[in-house]
TIROFI-435152 format. One line per 3 residues: number of its first residue (from 1); their letters; for each residue x, y, z of C-alpha. Coordinates in pm, whole numbers. Layout:
REM residues N
NUM	A	X,Y,Z  ...
//
This chain:
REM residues 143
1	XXX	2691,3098,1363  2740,3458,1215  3139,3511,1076
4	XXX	3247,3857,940  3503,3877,730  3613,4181,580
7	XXX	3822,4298,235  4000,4656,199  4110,4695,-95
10	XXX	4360,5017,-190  4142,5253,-480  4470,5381,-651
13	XXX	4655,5040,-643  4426,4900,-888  4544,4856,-1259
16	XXX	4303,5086,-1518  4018,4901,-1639  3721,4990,-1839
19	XXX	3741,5363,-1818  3424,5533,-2020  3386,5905,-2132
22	XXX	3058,6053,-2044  3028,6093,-2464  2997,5692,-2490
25	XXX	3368,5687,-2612  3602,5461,-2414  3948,5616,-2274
28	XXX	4298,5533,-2376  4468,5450,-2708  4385,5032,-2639
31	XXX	4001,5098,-2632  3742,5033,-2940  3590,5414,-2992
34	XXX	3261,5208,-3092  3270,5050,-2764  2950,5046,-2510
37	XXX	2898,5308,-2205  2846,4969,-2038  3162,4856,-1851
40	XXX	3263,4530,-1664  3496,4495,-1433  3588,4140,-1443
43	XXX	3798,3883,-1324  4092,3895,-1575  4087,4316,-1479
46	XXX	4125,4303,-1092  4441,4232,-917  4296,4073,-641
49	XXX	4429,3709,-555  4061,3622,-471  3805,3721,-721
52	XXX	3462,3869,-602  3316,4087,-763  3224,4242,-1087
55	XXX	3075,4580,-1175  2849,4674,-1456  2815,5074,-1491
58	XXX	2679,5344,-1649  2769,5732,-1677  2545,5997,-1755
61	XXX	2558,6392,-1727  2391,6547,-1417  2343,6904,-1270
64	XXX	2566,7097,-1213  2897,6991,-1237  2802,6615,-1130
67	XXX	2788,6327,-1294  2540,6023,-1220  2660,5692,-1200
70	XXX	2387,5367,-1242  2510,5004,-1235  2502,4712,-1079
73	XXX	2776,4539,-817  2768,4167,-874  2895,3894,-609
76	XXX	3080,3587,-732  3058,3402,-424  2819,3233,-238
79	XXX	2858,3423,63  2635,3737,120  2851,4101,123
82	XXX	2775,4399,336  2949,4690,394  3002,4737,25
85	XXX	3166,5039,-134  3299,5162,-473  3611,5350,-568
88	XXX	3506,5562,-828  3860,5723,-992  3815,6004,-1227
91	XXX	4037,5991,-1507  4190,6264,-1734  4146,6252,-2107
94	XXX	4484,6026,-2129  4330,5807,-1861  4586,5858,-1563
97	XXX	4348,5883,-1251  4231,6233,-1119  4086,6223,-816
100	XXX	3850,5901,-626  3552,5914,-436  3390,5629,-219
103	XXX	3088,5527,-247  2879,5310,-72  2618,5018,-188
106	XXX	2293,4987,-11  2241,4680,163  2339,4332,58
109	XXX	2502,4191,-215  2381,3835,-194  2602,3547,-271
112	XXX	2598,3489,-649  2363,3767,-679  2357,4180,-745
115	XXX	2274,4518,-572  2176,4831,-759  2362,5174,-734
118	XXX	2325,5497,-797  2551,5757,-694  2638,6114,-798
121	XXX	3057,6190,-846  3203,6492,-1027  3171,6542,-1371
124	XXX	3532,6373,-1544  3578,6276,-1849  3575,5938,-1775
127	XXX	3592,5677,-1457  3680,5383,-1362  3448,5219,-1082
130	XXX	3587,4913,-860  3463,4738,-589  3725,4924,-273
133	XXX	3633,4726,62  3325,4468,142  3210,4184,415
136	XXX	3166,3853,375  2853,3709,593  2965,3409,620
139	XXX	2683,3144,769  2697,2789,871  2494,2562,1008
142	XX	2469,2395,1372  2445,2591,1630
//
């Protein structure tokens, strides 16, 4: 037996997390200047009841006027995800969100496993990704 079930979660209702400048400098007063282009989105960030995901990300300049985004989306549960996509918030220079963008994730996200992105978003000064809306694949046996 095949169940969907399927997560929508609101991109500007989310609480700033882990915001990076494309210059490797975090944004906002309460970050470490030192700190990684490497973000996390994890549990303690999200206000989610449920905890699912976290994202691992990278931002680097691209052509004209875009920005490329590499990461990976990882799945806390044991269920496969499809149907995957990121909010992707630009954020000003004092971190208050710009503008977002959806992305989606190719394929899967297996349960307790990760999927690869890379998407291109406008250049900002810095982002903060999230996961936005997702499926469960939920499988069970008999039949």
């Amino acid at each position: 037996m095949l169940r969907m079930i399927t997560m929508t979660i609101a991109c500007f209702a989310v609480a700033m997390v882990g915001a990076v400048a494309l210059d490797g400098r975090a944004a906002g007063a309460d970050w470490d200047e030192t700190a990684p282009v490497n973000k996390t989105l994890g549990h303690e960030d999200t206000p989610l009841g449920d905890q699912f995901f976290h994202v691992e990300w990278a931002a680097t300049p691209g052509p004209a006027g875009q920005a490329e985004l590499t990461g990976y989306v990882y799945n806390d549960d044991g269920e496969a995800a499809v149907n995957v996509e990121l909010c992707i918030t630009e954020l000003d220079a004092a971190g208050q969100p710009v503008e977002s963008t959806m992305r989606e994730v190719r394929g899967a996200v297996l349960g307790l496993g990760r999927a690869y992105f890379d998407v291109r978003v406008p250049a900002s000064q810095a982002y903060r990704v999230q996961v936005a809306s997702f499926e469960f694949v939920e499988t069970s046996g008999g039949g």
